[in-house]
C-alpha positions in Angstrom: 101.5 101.0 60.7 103.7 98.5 62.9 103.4 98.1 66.2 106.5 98.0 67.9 107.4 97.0 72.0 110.1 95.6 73.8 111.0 94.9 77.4 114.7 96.1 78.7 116.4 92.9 77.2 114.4 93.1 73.5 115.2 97.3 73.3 118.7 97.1 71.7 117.8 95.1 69.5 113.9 96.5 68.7 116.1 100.1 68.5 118.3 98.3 65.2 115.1 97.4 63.3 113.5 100.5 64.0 116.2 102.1 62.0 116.0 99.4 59.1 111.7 100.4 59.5 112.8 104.0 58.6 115.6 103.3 56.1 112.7 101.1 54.6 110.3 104.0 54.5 107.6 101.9 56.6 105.8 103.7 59.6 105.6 102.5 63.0 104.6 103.0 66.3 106.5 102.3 69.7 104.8 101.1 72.3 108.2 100.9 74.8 109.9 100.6 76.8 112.5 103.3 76.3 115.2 102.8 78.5 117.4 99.9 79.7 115.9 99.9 83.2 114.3 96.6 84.0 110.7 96.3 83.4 108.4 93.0 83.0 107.8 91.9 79.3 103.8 91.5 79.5 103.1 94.9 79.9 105.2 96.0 76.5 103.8 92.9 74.7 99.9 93.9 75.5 100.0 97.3 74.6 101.8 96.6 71.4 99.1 93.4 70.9 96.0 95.6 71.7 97.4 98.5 69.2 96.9 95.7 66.7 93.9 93.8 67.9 91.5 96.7 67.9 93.1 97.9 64.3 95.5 100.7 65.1 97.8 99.0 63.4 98.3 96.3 61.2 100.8 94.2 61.7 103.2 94.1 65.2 107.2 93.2 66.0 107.9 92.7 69.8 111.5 92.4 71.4 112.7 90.5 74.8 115.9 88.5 75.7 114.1 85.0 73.7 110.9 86.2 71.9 109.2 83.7 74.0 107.6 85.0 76.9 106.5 88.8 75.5 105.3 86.2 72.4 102.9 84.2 74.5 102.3 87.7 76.6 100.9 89.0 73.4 98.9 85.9 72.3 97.1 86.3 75.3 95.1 89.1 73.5 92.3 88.3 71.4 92.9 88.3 67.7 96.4 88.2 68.3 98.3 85.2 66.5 102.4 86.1 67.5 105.2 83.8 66.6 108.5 84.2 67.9 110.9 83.1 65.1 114.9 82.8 65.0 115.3 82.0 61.5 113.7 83.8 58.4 111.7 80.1 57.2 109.5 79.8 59.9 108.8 83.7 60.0 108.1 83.1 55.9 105.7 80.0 57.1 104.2 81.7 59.6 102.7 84.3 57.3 102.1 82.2 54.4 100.0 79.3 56.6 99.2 81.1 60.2 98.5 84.4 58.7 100.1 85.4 62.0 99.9 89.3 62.6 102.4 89.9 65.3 106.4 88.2 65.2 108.5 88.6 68.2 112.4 88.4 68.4 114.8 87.5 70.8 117.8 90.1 71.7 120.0 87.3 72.9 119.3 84.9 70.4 119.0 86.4 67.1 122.0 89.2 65.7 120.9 92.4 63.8 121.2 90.9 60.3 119.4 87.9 60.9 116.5 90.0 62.8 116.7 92.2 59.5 116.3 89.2 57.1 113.2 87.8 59.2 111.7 91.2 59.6 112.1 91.4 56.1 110.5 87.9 55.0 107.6 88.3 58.0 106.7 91.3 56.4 106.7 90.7 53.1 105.2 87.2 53.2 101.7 86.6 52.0 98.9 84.4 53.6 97.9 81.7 51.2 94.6 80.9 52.1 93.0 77.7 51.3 93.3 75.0 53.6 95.5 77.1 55.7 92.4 79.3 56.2 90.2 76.7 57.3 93.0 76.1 60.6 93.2 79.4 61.1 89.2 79.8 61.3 89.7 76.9 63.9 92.2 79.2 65.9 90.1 82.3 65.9 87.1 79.9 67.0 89.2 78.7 69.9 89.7 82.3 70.4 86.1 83.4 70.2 84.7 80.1 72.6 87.5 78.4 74.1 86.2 75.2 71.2 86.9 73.2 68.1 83.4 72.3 66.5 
């Protein structure tokens, strides 16, 4: 199950990869907003974050007008590790190295098919482990104390 949340900007564009989740067969949840009237981007990004922090679901795509402030919203929650990605590599990298569990989009600076394509290669990448899990044992320590040992 995918989390999904968007503020007002992020909803026309969470609203097209909704559709490509269901054309793909691949469940989700929304966590809204549901209309176009304004609303603040934290909110969405928390609920959506939490869903996935305490297991609800397993993986979570957030929507605003840059990705960037519903991303760091979202990090905010424990266990959470979002990236907001504009391009399909870095979405691909962030799985593979960050084993990230949450990617947020921008509305106004990504188009449908490019969303699509990162969706695509988020979701489908694997995390490789190794010496990418030692730095991300050092992230969820930072998370856990606030250190680095």
């Amino acid at each position: 199950m995918i989390a999904l949340g968007s503020d007002h900007a992020g909803l026309p564009l969470k609203r097209v990869i909704m559709k490509y989740l269901e054309e793909k067969g691949l469940e989700y949840k929304d966590y809204g907003t549901y209309s176009e009237e304004s609303v603040h981007y934290p909110v969405f990004g928390v609920k959506a974050a939490k869903a996935v922090a305490n297991g609800e679901c397993d993986k979570g795509i957030i929507f605003c007008g840059t990705g960037v402030g519903i991303s760091i919203s979202a990090n905010k929650v424990k266990g959470i590790r979002c990236v907001s990605c504009s391009e399909p590599y870095s979405a691909l990298m962030a799985r593979e190295h960050n084993d990230t569990n949450m990617l947020a989009l921008g509305s106004r600076v990504v188009g449908d098919e490019v969303a699509k394509m990162i969706v695509d290669t988020w979701l489908n990448g694997e995390f490789l482990g190794g010496r990418h899990k030692i730095r991300v044992d050092q992230i969820k320590e930072v998370d856990e104390t606030g250190e680095i040992k």
